[in-house]
C-alpha positions in Angstrom: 0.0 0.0 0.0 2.9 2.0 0.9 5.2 1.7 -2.6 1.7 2.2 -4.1 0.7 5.9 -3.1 5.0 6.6 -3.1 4.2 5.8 -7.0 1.1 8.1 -7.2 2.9 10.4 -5.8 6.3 10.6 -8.0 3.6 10.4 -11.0 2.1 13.6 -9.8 4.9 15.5 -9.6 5.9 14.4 -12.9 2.6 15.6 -14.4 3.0 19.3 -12.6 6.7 19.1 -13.5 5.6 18.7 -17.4 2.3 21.2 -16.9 4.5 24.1 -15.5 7.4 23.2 -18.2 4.3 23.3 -21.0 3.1 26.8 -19.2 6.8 28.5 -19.3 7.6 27.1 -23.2 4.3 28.8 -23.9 4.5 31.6 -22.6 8.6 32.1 -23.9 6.6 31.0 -27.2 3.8 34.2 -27.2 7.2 36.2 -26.2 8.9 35.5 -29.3 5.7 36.1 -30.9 4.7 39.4 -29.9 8.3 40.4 -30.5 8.0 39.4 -34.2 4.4 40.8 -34.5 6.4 44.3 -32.7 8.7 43.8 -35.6 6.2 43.8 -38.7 4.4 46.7 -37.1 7.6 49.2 -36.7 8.6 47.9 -40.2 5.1 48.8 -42.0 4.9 52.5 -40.3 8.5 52.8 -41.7 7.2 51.8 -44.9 4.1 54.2 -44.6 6.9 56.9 -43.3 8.7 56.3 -46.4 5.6 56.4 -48.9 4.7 59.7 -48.0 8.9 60.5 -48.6 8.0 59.3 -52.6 5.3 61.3 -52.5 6.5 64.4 -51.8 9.3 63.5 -54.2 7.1 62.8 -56.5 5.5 66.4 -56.7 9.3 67.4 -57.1 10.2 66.0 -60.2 6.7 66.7 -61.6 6.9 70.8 -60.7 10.5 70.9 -62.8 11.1 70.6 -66.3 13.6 68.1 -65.4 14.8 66.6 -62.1 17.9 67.0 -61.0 20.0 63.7 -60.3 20.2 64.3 -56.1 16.1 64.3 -56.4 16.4 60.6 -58.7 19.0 59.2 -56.7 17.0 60.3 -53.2 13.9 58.1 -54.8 15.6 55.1 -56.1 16.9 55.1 -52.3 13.7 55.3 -50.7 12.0 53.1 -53.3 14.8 50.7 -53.0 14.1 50.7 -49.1 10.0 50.0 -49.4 11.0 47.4 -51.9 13.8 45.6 -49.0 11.3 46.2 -45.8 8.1 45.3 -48.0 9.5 41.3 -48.8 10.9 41.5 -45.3 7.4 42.4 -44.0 5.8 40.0 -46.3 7.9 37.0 -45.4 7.1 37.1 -41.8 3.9 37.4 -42.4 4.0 34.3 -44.6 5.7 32.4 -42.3 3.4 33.2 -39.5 0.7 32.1 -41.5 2.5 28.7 -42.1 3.0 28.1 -38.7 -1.2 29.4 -37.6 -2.2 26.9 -40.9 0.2 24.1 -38.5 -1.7 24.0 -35.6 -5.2 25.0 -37.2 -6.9 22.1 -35.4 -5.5 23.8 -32.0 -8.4 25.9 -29.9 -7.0 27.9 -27.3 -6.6 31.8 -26.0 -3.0 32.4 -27.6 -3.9 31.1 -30.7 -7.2 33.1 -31.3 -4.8 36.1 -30.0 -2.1 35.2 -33.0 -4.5 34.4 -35.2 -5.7 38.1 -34.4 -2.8 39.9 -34.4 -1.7 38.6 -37.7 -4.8 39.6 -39.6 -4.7 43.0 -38.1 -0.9 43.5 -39.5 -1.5 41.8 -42.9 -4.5 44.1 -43.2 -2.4 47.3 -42.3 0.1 46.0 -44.8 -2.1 46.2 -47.4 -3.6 49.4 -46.7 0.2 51.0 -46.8 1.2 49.2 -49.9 -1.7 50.2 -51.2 -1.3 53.7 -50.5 2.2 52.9 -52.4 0.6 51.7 -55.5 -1.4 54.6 -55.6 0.8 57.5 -55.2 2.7 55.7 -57.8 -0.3 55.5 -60.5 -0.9 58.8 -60.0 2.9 59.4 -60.5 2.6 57.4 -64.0 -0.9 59.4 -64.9 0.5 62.8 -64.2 3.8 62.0 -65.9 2.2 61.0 -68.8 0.0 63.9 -69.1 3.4 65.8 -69.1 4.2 64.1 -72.0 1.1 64.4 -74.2 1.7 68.7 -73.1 4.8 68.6 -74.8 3.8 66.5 -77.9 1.1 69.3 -78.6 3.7 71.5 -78.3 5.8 70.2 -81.1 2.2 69.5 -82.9 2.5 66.0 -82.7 -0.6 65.1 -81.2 -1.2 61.7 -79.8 -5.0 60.2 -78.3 -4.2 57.9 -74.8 -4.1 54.9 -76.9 -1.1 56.1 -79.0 0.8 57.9 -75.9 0.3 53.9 -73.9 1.3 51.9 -77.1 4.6 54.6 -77.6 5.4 54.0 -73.6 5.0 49.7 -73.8 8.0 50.3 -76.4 10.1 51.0 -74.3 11.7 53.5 -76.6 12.5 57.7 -76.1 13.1 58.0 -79.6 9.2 56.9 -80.6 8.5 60.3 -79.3 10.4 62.0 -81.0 10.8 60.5 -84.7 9.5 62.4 -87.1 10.1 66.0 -84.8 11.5 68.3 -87.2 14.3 70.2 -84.8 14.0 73.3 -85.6 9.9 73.3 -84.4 10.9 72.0 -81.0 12.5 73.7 -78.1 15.4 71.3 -76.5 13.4 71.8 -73.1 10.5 70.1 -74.9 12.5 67.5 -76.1 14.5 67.3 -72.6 11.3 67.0 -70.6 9.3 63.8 -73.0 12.6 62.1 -72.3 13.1 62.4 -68.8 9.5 61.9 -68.4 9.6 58.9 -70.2 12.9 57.9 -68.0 10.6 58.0 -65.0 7.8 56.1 -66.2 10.0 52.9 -67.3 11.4 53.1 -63.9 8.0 53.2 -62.5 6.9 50.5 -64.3 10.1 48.4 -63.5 8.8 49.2 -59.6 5.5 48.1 -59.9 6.0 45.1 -61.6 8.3 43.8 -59.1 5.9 44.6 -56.5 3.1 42.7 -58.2 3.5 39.5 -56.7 3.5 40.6 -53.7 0.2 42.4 -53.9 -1.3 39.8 -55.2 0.1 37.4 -52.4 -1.0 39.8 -49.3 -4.3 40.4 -51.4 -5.3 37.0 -50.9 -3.2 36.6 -47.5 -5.8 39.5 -46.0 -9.0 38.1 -47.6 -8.5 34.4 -46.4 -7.9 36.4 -42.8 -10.7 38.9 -43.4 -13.2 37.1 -41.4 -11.1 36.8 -38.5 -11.0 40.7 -38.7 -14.6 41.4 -39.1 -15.1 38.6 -36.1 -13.3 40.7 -33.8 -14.7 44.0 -35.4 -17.8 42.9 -34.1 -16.9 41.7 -30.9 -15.6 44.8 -30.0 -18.6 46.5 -31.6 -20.9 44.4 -29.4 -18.7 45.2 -26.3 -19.6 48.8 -27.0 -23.0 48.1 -27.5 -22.9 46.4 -24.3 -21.6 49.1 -22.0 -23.7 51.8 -23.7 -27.0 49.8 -22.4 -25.5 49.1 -19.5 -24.8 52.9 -18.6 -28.6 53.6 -19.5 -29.7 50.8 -17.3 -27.6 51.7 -14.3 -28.8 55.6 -15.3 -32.2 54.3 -15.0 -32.2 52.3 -11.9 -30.2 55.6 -10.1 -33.8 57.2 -11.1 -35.7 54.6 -10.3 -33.9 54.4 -7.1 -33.7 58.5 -6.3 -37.7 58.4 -6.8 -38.3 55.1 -4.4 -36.4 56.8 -1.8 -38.8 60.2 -1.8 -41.6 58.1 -2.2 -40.1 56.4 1.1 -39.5 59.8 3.0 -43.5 61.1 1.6 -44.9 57.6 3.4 -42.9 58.6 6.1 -43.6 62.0 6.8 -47.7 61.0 5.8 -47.6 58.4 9.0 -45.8 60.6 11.1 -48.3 63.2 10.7 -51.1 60.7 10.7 -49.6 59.2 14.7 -49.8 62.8 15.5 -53.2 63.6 14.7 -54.2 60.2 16.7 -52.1 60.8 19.5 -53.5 64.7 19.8 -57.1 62.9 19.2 -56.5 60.4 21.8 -55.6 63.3 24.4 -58.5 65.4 23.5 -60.4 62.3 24.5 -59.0 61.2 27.5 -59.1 65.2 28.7 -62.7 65.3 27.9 -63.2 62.4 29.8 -62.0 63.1 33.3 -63.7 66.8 33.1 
């Protein structure tokens, strides 16, 4: 009987020993985690920092005839740097998502909280890269717009079909063939190249950035309902507090007019022992006369 509770006994210490080493590996585990998810979240400000950089350099290049090298240079940087922290960015988020599709069949607090957190940041990710995408359209639009200016100049005028097939060429000098020299200024013919310059290197940027849209795209909508999920959890915790504040402003009423109607009933009786006990002395006086 002895040996046998001795054994009982060494087996539960062996099951606390494994649930406290199961508690500290998880929790080290949502440690690491948060740290990464820290991570993707400075790098995607950075990236939103850095978007509204292009912008602004944008508008530079597209107030002057021509941009100066220092201005190009300062943008290939910057896009250079979105390019580098986007795929960085992107890969964690990728291989969080690996490791969530892992242990899918797993129901538990920290895994509803990474699940979470990871559709939140792949969400903001898209809304900054989308952001990126469109500053940079608007880039191609408003250079190209430049360019048809300058055509008309020279009084070669071109419809938006002609101006998109002469930019898929690839080629400065489709803009300029058949320019007689002497009916151009050299700033006209300077500003249809360099505005051309831009656009292929636009181009070159938003193709390489394609996949990855298209791979957070679909990252975001497999993980939108997770979003909306706690969207309206939160919305419904709102809801809930709201009614709750009426209620408890209500029974504060309810409970302010109970205690005057308490006080009236009160007052009512004491007046009403009053008027007995003066009747009952009149009585008794009346009596002994």
């Amino acid at each position: 009987m002895k040996d046998r509770l001795e054994q009982l006994k060494a087996t539960c210490d062996t099951d606390d020993a494994e649930e406290v080493e199961i508690a500290v590996d998880n929790a080290a585990f949502m440690d690491d985690f948060f740290a990464q998810i820290e991570e993707i979240r400075t790098s995607i400000d950075k990236i939103d920092e850095n978007v509204t950089e292009v912008k602004k350099l944008y508008s530079v290049i597209l107030s002057a005839p021509t941009s100066d090298q220092k201005t190009q240079d300062d943008l290939e940087a910057i896009t250079n740097n979105i390019k580098k922290m986007a795929n960085n960015a992107r890969n964690k988020l990728k291989s969080i998502e690996q490791n969530l599709e892992a242990n899918e069949e797993r129901v538990s607090a920290d895994m509803r909280i990474r699940k979470s957190q990871h559709a939140v940041l792949s969400r903001k990710f898209v809304e900054v890269m989308t952001k990126y995408n469109e500053a940079q359209v608007d880039f191609r639009e408003r250079s190209k717009g430049r360019i048809q200016r300058q055509l008309e100049i020279t009084g070669k005028a071109t419809t938006d079909e002609e101006l998109e097939e002469m930019l898929e060429s690839g080629n400065a000098a489709v803009f300029t063939a058949g320019i007689v020299d002497s009916s151009i200024s050299k700033q006209a013919l300077s500003e249809i190249e360099a505005r051309h310059k831009d656009i292929v290197r636009l181009e070159s940027s938003i193709r390489e950035l394609h996949d990855m849209f298209v791979d957070i795209a679909m990252l975001v909508e497999n993980q939108g309902e997770i979003v909306d999920n706690i969207e309206a959890q939160v919305s419904k915790a709102v809801d809930h507090i709201a009614v709750a504040k009426a209620e408890t402003k209500k029974a504060i009423r309810y409970q302010s007019k109970s205690r005057k109607k308490v006080v009236i009933v009160v007052v009512v009786l004491l007046v009403l022992l009053a008027l007995l006990a003066l009747i009952i002395g009149l009585s008794v006086g009346l009596k002994q006369r």
